[in-house]
Biopython code that builds the backbone (N, CA, C, O; Angstrom):
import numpy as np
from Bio.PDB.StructureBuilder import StructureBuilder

atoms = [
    (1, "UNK", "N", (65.850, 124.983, 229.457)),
    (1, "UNK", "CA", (66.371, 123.747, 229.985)),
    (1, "UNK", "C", (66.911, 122.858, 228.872)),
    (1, "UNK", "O", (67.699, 121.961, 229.173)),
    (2, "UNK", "N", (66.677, 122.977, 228.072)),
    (2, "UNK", "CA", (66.842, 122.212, 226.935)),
    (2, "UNK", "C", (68.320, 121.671, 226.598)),
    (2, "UNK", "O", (69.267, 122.453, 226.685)),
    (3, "UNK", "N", (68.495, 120.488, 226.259)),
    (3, "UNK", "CA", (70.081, 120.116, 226.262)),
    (3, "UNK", "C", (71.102, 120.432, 227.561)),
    (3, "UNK", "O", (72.157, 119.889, 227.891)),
    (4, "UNK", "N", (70.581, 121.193, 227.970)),
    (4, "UNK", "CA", (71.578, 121.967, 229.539)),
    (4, "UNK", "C", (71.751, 120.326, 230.312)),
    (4, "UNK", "O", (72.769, 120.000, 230.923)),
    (5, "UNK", "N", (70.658, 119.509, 230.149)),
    (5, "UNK", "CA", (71.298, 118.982, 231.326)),
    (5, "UNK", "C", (70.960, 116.940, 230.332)),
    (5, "UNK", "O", (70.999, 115.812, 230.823)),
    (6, "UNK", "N", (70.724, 117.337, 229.124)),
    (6, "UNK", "CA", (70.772, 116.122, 228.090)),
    (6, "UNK", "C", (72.251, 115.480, 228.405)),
    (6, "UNK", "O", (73.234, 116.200, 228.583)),
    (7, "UNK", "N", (72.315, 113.554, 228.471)),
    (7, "UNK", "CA", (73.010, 113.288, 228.520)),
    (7, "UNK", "C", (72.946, 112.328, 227.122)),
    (7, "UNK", "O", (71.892, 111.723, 226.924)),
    (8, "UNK", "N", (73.814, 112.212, 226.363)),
    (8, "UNK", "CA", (74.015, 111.797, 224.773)),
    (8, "UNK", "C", (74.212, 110.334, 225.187)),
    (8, "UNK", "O", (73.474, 109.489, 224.682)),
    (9, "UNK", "N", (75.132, 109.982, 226.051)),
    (9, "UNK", "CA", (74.637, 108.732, 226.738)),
    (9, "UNK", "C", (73.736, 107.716, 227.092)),
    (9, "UNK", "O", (73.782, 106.490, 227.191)),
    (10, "UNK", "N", (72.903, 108.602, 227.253)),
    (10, "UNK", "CA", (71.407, 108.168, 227.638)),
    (10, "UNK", "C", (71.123, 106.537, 226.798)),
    (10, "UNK", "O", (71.410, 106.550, 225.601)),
    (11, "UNK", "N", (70.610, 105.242, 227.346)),
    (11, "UNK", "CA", (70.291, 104.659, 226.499)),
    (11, "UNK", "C", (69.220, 105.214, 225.190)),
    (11, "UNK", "O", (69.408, 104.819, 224.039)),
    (12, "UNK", "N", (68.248, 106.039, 225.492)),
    (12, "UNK", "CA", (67.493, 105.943, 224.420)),
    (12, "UNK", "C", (68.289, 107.016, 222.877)),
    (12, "UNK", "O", (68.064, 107.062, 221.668)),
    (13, "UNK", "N", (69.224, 107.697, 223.795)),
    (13, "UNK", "CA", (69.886, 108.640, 222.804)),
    (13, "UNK", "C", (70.757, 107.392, 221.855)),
    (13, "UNK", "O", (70.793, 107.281, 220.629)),
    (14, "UNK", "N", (71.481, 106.456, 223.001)),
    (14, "UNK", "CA", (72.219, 105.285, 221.924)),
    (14, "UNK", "C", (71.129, 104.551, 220.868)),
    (14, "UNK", "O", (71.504, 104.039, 219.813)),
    (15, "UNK", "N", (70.061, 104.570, 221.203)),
    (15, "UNK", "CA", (69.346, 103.244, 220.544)),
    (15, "UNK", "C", (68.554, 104.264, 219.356)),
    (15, "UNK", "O", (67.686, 103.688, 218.700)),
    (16, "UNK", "N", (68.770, 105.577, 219.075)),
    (16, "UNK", "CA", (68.315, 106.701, 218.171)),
    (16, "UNK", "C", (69.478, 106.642, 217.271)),
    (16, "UNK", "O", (69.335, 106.265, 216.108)),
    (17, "UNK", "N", (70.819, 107.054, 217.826)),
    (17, "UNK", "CA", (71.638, 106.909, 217.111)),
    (17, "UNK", "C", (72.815, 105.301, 216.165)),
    (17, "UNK", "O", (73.827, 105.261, 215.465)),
    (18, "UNK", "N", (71.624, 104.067, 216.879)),
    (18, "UNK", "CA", (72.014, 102.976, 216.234)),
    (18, "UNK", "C", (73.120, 102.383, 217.113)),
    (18, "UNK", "O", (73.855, 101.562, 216.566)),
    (19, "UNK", "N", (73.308, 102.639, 218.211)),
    (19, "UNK", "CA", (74.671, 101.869, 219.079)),
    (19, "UNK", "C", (74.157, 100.803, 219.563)),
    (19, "UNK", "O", (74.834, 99.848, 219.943)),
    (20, "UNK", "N", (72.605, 100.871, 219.606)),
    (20, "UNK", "CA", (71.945, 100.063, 220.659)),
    (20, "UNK", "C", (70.938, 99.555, 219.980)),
    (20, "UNK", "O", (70.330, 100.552, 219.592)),
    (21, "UNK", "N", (70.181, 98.280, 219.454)),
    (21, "UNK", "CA", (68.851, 97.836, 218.670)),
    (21, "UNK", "C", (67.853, 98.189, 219.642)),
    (21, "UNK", "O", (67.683, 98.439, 220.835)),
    (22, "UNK", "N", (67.193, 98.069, 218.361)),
    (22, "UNK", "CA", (65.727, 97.870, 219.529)),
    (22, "UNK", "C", (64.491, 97.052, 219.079)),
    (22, "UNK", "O", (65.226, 96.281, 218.462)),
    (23, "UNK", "N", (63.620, 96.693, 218.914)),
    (23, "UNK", "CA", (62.108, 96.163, 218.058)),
    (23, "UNK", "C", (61.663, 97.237, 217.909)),
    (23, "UNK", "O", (61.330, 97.770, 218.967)),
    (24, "UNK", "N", (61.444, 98.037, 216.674)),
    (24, "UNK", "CA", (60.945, 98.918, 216.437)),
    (24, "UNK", "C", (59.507, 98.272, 216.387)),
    (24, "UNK", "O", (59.228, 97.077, 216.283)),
    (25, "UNK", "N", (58.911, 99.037, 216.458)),
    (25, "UNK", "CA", (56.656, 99.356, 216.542)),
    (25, "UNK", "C", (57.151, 100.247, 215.157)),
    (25, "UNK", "O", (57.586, 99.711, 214.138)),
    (26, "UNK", "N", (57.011, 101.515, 215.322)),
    (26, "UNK", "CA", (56.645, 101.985, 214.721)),
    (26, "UNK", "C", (57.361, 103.470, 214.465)),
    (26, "UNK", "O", (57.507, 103.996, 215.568)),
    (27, "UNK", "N", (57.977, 104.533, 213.148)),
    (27, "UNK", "CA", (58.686, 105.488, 213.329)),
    (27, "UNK", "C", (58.094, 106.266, 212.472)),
    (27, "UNK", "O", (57.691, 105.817, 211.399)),
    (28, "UNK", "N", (57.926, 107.800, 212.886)),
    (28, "UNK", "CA", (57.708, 109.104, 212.199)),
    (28, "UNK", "C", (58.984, 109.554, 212.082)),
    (28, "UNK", "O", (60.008, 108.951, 212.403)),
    (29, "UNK", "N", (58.839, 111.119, 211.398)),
    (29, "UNK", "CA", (59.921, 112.004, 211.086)),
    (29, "UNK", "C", (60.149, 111.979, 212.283)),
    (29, "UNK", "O", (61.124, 111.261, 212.503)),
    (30, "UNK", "N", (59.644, 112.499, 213.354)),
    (30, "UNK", "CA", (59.828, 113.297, 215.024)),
    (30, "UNK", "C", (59.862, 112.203, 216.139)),
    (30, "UNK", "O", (60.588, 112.354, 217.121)),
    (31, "UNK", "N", (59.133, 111.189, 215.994)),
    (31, "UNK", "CA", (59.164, 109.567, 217.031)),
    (31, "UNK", "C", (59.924, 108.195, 216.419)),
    (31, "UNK", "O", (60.091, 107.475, 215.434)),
    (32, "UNK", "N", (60.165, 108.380, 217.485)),
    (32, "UNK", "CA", (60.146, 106.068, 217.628)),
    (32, "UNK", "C", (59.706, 105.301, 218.292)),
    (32, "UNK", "O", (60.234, 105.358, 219.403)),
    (33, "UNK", "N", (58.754, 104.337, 218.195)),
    (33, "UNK", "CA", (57.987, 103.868, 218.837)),
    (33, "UNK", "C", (58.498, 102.195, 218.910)),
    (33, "UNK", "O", (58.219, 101.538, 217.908)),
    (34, "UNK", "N", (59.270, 101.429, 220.101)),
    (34, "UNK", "CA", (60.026, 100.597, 219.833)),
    (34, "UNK", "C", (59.322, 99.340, 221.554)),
    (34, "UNK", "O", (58.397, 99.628, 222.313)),
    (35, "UNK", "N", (59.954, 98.433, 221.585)),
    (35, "UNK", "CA", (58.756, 97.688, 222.474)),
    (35, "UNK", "C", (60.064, 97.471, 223.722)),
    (35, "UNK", "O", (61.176, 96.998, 223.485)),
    (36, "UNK", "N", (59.550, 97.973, 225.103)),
    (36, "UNK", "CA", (60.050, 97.322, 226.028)),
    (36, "UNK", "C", (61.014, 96.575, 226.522)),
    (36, "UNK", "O", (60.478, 95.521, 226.178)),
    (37, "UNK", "N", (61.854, 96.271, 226.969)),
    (37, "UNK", "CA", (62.632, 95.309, 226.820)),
    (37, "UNK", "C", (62.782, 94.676, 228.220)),
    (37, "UNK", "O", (63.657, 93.880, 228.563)),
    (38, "UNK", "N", (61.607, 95.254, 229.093)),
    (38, "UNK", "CA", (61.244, 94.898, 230.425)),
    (38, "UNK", "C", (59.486, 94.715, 230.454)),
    (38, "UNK", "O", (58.611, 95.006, 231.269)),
    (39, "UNK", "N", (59.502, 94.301, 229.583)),
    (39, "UNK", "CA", (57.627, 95.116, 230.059)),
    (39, "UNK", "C", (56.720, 94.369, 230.795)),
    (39, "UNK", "O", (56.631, 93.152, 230.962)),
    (40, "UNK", "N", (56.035, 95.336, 231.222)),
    (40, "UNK", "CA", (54.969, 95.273, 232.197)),
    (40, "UNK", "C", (53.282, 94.711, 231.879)),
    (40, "UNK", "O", (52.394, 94.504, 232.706)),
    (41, "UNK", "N", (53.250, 94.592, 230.679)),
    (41, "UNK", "CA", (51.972, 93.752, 230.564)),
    (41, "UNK", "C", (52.345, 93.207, 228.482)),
    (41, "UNK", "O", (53.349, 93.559, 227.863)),
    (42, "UNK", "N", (51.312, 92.423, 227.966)),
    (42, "UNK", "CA", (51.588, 92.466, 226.845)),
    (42, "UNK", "C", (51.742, 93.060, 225.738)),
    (42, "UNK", "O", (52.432, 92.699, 224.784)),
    (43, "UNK", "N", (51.084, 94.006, 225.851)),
    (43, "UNK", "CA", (51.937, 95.608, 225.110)),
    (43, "UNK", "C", (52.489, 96.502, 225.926)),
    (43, "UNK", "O", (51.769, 97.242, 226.596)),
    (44, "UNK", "N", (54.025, 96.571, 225.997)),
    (44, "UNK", "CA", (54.487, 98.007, 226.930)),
    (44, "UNK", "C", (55.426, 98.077, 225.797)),
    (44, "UNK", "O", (56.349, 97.271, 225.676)),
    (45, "UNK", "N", (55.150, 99.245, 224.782)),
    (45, "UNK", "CA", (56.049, 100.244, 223.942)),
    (45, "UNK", "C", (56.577, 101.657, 224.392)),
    (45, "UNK", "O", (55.852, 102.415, 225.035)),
    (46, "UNK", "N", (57.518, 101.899, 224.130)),
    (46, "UNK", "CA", (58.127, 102.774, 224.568)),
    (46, "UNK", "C", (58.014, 104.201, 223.357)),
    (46, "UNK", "O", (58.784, 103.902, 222.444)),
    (47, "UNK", "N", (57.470, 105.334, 223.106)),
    (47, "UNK", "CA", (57.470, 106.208, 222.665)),
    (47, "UNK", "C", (58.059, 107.794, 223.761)),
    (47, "UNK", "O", (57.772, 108.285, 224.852)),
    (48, "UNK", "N", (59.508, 108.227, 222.000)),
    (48, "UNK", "CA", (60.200, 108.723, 222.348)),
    (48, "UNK", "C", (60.141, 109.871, 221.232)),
    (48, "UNK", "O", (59.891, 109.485, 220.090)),
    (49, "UNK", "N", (60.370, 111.406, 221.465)),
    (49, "UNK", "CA", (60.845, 111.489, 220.522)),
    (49, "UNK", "C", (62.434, 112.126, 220.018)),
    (49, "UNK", "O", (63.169, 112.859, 220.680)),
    (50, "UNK", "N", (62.640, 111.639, 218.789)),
    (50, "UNK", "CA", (63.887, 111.981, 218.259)),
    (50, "UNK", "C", (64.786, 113.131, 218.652)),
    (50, "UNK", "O", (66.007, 113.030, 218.767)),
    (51, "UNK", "N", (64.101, 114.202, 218.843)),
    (51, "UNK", "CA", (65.261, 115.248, 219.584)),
    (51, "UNK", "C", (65.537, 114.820, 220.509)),
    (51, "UNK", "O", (65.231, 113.653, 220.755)),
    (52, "UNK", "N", (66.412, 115.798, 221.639)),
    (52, "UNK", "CA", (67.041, 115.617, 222.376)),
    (52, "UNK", "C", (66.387, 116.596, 224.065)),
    (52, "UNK", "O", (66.880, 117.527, 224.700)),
    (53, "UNK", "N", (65.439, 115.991, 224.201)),
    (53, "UNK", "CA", (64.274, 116.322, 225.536)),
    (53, "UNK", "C", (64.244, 115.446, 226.819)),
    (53, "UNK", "O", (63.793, 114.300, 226.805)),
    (54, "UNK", "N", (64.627, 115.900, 227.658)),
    (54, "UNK", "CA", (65.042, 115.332, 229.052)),
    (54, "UNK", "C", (63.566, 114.963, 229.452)),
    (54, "UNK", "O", (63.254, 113.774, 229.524)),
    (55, "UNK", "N", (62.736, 115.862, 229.690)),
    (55, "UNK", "CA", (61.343, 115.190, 230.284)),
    (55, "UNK", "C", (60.280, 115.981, 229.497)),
    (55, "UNK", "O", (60.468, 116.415, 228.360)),
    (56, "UNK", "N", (59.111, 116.132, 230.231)),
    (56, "UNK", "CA", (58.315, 116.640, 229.308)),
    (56, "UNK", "C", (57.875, 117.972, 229.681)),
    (56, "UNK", "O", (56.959, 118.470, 229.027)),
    (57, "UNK", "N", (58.511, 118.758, 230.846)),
    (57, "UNK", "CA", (58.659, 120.202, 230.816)),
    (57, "UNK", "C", (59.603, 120.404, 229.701)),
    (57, "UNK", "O", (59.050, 121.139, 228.884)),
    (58, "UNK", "N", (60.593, 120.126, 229.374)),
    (58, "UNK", "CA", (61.834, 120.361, 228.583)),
    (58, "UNK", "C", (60.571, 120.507, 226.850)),
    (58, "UNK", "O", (60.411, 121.425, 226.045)),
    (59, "UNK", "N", (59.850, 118.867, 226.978)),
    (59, "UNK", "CA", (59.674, 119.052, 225.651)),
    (59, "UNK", "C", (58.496, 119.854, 225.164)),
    (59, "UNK", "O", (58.419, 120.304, 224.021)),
    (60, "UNK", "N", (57.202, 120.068, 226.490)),
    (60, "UNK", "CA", (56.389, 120.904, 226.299)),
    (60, "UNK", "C", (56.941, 122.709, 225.818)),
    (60, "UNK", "O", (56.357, 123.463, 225.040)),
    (61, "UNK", "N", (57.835, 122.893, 226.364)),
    (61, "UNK", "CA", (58.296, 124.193, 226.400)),
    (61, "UNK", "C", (58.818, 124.179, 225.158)),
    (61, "UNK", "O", (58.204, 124.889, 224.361)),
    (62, "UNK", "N", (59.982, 123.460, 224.636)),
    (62, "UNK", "CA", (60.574, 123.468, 223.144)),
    (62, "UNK", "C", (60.605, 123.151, 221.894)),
    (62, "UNK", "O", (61.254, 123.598, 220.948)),
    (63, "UNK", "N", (59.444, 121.916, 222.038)),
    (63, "UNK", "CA", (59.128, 121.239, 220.861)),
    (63, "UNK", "C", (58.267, 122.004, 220.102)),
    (63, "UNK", "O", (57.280, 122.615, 220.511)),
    (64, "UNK", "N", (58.809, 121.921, 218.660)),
    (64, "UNK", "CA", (58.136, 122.409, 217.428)),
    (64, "UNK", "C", (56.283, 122.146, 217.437)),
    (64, "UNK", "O", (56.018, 121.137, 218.089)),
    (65, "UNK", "N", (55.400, 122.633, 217.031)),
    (65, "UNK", "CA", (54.174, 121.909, 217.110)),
    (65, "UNK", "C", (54.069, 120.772, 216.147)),
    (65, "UNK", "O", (53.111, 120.012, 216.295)),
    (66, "UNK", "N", (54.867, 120.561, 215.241)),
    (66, "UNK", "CA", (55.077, 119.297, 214.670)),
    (66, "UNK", "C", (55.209, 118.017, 215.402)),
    (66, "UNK", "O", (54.409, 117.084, 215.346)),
    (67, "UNK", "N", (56.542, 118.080, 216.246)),
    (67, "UNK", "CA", (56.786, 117.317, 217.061)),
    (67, "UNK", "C", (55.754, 117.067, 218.404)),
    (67, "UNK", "O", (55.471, 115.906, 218.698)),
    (68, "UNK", "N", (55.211, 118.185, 219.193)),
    (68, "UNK", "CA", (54.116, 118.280, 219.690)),
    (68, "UNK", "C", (53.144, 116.852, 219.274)),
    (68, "UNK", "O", (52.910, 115.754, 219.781)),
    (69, "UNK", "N", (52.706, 117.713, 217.874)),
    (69, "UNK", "CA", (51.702, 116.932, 217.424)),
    (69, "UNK", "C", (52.079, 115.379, 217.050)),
    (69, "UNK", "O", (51.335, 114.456, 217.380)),
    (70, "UNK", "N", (53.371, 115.166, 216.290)),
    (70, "UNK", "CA", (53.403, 113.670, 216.445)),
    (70, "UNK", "C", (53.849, 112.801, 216.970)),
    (70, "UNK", "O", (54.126, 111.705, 216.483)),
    (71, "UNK", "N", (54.035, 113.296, 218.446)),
    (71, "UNK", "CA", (54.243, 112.256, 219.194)),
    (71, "UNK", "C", (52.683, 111.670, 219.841)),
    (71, "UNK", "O", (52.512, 110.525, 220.262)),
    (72, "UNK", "N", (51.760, 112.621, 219.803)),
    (72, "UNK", "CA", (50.686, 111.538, 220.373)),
    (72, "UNK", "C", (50.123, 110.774, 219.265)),
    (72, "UNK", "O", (49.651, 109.648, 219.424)),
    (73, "UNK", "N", (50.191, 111.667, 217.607)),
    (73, "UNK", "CA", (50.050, 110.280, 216.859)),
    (73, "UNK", "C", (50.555, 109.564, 216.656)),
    (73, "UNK", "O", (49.854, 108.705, 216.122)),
    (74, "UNK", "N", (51.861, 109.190, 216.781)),
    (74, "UNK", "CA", (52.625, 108.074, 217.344)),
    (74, "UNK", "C", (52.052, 107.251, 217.946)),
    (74, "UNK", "O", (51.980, 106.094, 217.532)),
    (75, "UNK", "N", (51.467, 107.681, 219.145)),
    (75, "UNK", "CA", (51.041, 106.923, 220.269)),
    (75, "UNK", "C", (49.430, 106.476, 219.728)),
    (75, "UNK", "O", (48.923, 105.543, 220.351)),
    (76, "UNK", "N", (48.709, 107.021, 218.740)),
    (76, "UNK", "CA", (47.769, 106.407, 218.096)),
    (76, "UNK", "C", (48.314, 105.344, 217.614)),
    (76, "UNK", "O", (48.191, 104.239, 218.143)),
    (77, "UNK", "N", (48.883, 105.536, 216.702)),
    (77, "UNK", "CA", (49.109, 104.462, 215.746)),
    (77, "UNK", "C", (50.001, 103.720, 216.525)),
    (77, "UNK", "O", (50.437, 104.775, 216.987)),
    (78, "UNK", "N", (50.629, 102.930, 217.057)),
    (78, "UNK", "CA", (51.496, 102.040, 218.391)),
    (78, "UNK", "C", (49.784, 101.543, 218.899)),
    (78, "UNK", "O", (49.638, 100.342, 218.673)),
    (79, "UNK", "N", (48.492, 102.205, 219.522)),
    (79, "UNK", "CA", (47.640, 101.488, 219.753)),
    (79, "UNK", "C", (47.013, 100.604, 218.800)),
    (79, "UNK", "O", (46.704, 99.413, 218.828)),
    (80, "UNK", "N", (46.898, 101.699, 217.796)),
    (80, "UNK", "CA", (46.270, 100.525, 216.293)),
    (80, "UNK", "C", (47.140, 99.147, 216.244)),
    (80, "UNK", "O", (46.710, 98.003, 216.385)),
    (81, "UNK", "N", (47.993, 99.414, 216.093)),
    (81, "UNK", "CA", (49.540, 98.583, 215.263)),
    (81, "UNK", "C", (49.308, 97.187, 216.328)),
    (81, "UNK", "O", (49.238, 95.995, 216.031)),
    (82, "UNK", "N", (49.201, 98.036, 218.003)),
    (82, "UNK", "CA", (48.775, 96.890, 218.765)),
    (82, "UNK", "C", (47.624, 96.324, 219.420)),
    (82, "UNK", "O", (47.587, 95.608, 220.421)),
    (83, "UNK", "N", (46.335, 96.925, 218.417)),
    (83, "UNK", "CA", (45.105, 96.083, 218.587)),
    (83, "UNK", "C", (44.754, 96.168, 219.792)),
    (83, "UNK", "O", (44.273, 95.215, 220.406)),
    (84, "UNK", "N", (44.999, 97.619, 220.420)),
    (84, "UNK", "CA", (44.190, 98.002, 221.826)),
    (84, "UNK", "C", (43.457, 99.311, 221.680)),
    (84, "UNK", "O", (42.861, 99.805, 222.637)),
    (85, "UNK", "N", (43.485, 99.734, 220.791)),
    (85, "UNK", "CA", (42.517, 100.907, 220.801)),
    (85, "UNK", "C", (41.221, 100.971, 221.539)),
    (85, "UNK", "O", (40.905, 101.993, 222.147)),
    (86, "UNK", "N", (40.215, 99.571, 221.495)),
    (86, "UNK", "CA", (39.475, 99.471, 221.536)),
    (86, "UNK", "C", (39.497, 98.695, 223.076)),
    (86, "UNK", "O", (38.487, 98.812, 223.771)),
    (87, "UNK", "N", (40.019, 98.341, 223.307)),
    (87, "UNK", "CA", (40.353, 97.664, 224.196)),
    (87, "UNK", "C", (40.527, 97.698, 225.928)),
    (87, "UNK", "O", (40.303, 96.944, 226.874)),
    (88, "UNK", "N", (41.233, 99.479, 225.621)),
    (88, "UNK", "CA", (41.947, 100.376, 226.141)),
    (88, "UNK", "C", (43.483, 99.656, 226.997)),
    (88, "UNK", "O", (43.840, 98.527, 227.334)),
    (89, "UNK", "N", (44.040, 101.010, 227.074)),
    (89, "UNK", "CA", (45.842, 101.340, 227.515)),
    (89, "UNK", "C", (45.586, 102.278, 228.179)),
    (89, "UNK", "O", (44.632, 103.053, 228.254)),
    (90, "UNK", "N", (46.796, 102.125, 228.817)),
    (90, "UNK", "CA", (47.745, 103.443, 229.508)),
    (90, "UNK", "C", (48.682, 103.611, 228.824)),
    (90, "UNK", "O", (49.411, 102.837, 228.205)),
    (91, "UNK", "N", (48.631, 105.643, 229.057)),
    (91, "UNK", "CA", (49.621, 106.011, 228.785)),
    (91, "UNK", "C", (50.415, 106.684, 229.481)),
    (91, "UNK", "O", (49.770, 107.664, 229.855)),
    (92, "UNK", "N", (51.466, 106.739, 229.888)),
    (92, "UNK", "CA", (52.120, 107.306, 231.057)),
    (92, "UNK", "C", (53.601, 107.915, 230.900)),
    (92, "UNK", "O", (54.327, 107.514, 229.990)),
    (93, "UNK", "N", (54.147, 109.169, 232.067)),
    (93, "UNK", "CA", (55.474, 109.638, 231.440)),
    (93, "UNK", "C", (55.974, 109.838, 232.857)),
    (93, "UNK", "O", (55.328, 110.452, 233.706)),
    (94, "UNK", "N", (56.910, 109.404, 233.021)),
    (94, "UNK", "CA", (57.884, 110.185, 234.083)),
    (94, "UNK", "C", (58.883, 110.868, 233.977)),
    (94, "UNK", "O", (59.889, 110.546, 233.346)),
    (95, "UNK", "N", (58.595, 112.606, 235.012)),
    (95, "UNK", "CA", (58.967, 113.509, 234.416)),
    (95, "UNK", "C", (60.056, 114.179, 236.176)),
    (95, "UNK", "O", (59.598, 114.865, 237.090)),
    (96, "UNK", "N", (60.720, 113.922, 236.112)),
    (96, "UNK", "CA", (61.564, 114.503, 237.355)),
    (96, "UNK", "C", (62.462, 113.332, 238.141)),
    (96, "UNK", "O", (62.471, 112.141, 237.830)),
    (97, "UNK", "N", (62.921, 113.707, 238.805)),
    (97, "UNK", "CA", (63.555, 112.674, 240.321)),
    (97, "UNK", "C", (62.138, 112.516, 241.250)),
    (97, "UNK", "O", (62.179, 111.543, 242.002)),
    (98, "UNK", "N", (61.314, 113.050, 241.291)),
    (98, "UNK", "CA", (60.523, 112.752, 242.392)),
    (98, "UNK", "C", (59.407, 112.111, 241.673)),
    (98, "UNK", "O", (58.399, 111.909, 242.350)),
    (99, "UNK", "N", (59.381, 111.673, 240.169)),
    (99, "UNK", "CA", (58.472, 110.790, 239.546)),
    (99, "UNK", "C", (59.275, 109.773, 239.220)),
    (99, "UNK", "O", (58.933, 109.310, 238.132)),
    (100, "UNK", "N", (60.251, 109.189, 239.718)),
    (100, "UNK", "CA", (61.464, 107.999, 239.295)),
    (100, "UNK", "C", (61.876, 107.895, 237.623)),
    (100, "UNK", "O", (62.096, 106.902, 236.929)),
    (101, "UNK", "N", (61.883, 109.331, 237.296)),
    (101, "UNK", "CA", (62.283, 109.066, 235.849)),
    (101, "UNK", "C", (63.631, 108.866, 235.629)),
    (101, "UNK", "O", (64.362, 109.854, 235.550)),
    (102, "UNK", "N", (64.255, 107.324, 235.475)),
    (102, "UNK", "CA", (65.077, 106.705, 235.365)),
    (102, "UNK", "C", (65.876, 106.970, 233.767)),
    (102, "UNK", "O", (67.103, 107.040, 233.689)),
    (103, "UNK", "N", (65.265, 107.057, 232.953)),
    (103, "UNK", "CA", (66.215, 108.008, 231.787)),
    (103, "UNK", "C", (66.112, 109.103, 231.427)),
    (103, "UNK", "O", (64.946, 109.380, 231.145)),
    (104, "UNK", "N", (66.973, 110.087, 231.262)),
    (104, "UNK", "CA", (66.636, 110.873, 231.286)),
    (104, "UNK", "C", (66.542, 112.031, 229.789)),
    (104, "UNK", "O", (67.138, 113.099, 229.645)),
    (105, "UNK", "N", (65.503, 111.287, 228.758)),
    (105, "UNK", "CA", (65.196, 111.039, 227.373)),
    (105, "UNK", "C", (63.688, 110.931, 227.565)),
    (105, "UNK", "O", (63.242, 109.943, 228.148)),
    (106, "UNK", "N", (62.854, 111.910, 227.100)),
    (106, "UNK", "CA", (61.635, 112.011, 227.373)),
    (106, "UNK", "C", (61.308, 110.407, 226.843)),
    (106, "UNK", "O", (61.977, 109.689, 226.100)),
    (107, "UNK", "N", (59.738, 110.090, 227.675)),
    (107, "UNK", "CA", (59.638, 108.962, 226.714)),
    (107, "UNK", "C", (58.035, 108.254, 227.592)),
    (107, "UNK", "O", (57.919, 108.022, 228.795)),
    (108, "UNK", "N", (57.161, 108.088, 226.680)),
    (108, "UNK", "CA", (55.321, 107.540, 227.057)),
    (108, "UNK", "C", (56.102, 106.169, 226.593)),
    (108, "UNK", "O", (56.853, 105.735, 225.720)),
    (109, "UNK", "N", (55.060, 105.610, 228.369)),
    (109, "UNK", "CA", (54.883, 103.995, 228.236)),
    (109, "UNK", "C", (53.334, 104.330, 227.368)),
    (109, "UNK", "O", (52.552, 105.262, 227.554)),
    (110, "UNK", "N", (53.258, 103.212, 226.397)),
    (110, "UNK", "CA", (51.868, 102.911, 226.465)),
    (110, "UNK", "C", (52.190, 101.305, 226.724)),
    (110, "UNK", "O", (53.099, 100.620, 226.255)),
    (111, "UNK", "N", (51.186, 100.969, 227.582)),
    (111, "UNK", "CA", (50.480, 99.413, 228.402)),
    (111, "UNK", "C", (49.155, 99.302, 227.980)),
    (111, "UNK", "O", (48.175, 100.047, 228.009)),
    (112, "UNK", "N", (49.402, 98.082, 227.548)),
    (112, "UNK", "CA", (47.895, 97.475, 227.576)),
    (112, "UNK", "C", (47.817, 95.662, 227.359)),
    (112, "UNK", "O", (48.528, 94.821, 227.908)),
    (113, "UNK", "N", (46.857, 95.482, 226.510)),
    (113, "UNK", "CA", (46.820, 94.102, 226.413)),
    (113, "UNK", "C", (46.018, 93.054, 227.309)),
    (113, "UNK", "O", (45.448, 92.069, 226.840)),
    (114, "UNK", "N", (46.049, 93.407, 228.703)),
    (114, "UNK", "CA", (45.481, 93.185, 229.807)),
    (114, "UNK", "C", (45.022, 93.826, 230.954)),
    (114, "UNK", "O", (45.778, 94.503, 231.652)),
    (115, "UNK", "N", (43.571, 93.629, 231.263)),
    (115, "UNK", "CA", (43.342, 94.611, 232.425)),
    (115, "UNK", "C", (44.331, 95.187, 233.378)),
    (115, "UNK", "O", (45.235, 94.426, 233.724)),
    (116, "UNK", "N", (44.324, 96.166, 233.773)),
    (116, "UNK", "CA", (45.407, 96.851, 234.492)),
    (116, "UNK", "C", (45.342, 97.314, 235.515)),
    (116, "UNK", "O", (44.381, 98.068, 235.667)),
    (117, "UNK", "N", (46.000, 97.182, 236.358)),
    (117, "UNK", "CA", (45.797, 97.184, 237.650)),
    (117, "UNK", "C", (46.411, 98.621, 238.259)),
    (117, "UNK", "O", (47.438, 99.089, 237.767)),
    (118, "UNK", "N", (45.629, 99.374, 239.503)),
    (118, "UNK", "CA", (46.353, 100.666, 239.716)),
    (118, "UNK", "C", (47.757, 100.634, 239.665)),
    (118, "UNK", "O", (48.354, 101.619, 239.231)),
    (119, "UNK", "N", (48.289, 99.763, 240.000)),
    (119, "UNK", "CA", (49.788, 99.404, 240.430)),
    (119, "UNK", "C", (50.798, 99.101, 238.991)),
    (119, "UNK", "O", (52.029, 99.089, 239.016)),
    (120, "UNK", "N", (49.954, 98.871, 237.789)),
    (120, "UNK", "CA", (50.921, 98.038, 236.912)),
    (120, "UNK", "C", (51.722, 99.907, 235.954)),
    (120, "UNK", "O", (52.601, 99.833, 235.095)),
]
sb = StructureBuilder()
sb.init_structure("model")
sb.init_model(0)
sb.init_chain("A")
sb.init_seg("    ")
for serial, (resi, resn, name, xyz) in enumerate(atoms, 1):
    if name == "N":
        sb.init_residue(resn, " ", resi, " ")
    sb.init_atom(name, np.array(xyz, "f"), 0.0, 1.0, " ", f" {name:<3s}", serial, name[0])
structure = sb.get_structure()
């Protein structure tokens, strides 16, 4: 699946390749970890990573174990960075049309900051 159905378009593909800013959190070789620009409680960061992975069948199946591996430390360090580790977050991905995944650029909300509600 891979790239077959990637659109380069994609906002998060623009905001990788610099067309588009963002507030960066936080960046590895393989992630970017950048904040919301809608969000849903007082931490909602957006972790993505740098290739080019439609959802997360695409990226489970193709990603290097590098990349594998640092995108959830990414998503560690985005909790440190935002003083919820302890606290606790969600982390969440939408992966299809029938999970409303609206870009189509793999990509974990982490939320936190405030108790969270099933709904948030």
């Amino acid at each position: 699946m891979r790239n077959n159905t990637y659109d380069d378009n994609n906002i998060f593909s623009m905001i990788l390749n610099g067309k588009i800013p963002c507030e960066k959190v936080y960046e590895s070789k393989y992630s970017l970890a950048f904040r919301d620009v809608y969000p849903k409680a007082p931490t909602h960061v957006l972790v993505i990573p740098k290739n080019k992975y439609v959802n997360f069948n695409d990226f489970s199946a193709e990603a290097s174990i590098e990349e594998l591996s640092d995108i959830f430390k990414t998503i560690l360090k985005v909790v440190e960075i935002e003083g919820i580790k302890d606290s606790g977050y969600r982390v969440t991905t939408n992966s299809g049309k029938d999970a409303n995944q609206e870009v189509q650029h793999l990509h974990f909300h982490v939320i936190g900051g405030r108790k969270l509600g099933r709904n948030d």
